[in-house]
Residue, then its C-alpha position, 0 to 999 in steps of 0.5 A: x479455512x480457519x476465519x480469525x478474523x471472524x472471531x470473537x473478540x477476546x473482551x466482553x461488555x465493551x459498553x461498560x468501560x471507561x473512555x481509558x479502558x476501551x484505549x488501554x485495551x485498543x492500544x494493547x491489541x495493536x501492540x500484537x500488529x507489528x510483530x505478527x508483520x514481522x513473521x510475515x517479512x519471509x513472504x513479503x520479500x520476495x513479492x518486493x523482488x519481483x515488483x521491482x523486477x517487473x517496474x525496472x522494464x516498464x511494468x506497473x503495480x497494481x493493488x485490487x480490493x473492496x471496503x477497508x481494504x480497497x481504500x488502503x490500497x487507494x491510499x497507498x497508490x495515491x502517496x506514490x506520486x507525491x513523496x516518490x516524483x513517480x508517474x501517477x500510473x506506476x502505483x495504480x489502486x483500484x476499489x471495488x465500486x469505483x471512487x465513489x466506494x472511497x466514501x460510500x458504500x456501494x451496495x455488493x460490489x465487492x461480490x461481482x465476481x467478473x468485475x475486477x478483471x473489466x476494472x483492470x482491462x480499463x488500464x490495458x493491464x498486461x504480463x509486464x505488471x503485477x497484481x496485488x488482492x488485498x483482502x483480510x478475510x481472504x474471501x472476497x469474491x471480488x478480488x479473488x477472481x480478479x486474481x485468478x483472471x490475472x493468472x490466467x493471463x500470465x501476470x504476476x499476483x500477489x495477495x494480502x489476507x489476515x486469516x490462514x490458508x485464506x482462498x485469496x492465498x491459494x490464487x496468488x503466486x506471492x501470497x501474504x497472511x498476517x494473522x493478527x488475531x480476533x479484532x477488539x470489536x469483533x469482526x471489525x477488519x478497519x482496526x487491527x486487519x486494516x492496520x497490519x494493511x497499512x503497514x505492509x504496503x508502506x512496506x511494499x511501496x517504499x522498499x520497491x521506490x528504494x530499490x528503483x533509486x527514488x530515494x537518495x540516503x534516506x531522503x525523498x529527493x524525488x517529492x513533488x514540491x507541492x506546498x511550502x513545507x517540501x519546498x523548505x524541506x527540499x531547500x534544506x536538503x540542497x543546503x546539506x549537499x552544497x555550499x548554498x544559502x538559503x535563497x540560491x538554494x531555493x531558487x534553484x529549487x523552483x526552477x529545477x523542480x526536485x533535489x534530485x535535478x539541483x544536485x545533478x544541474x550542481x554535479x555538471x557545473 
């Protein structure tokens, strides 16, 4: 296995730049992140497939990962709700050590090769869901396993990694590299690995909320109302689709909890 993200760093003497140098050249290495995703689109896709395939009849995703990699699948399950209306247990991330891994690092956890599998019995995990490891070495011990006890038990897997030929790659089903290149601090997966993460699983999430009609045109009609901005940007919302006035329009709002129910209350009078 060839471990890129191991590798050294394509800049030397970091300690001796420039406050503007070092953003230069960090700006200029997450430049090469989007399109190294964009090579990537061919495996993506059919993952996106399948989650909605599985979500349409009742199933759940499920991300898996420890450090960085954990936390951006924590992160990315936690947005589902608020943007999308959806059930908190239909986007589920899960962290090697627990929440308390989410700001501290808990010693090893993610070298337990048994304990990702407890983690995900903990939410009765079965066939109808799907797995994603997330890993950008693609050597995690933690995620590598919880994805093989899923394989054994039938459920569908999907991986995410930054190195080719990755380990991780070899137990999913619907395996993802995106291979970003050497990190501008060498070995610092938080920079470019964890950014090409991040731009995946918007990916992932939204394309799968799209294909499951939470989103009307290119609007989150579903969101959660949960402080004055959404609820100003809901109102505008109904404005656009009606004949409404501010006021009436968010009355309406309050009361139907989501765009989506005010226009289709409007649509049965």
């Amino acid at each position: 296995m060839n471990r890129i993200t191991e590798s050294e760093s394509l800049y030397h003497h970091l300690e001796h730049k420039s406050t503007e140098e070092l953003l230069t050249d960090i700006n200029t290495e997450d430049q090469k992140v989007a399109l190294a995703v964009q090579k990537s689109i061919g495996q993506i896709a059919p993952l996106i497939d399948v989650i909605v395939e599985k979500m349409s009849i009742g199933g759940r995703l499920f991300y898996i990962g420890a450090g960085t990699s954990g936390r951006l699948g924590v992160l990315d399950a936690s947005e589902c709700p608020p943007t999308f209306g959806v059930p908190k247990d239909w986007v589920i991330g899960i962290i090697a050590g627990g929440d308390h891994a989410l700001r501290n690092p808990v010693e090893r956890a993610e070298d337990d090769p048994n304990q990702a599998w407890h983690d995900l019995c903990a939410y009765d995990i079965n066939d109808g869901d799907v797995i994603i490891g997330i890993a950008a070495s693609g050597t995690t011990p933690y995620v590598i396993n919880g994805l093989k006890a899923a394989n054994e038990h039938g459920i569908v897997t999907g991986s995410f990694s930054c190195n080719p030929e990755a380990p991780i790659s070899k137990e999913a089903k619907y395996p993802i590299e995106v291979i970003v290149g050497p990190e501008y601090v060498t070995g610092s997966t938080r920079m470019k690995s964890g950014t090409a993460q991040k731009l995946v699983l918007n990916m992932i999430s939204t394309s799968v909320m799209i294909r499951l009609g939470r989103v009307l045109d290119n609007r989150m009609v579903d969101m959660q109302l949960s402080n004055d901005k959404l609820v100003d940007r809901g109102v505008k919302m109904i404005i656009e689709k009606t004949d409404l006035n501010y006021e009436d329009a968010k009355s309406l709002l309050l009361d139907k909890k989501s765009v989506r129910n005010v226009l289709n209350f409007l649509n049965q009078v």
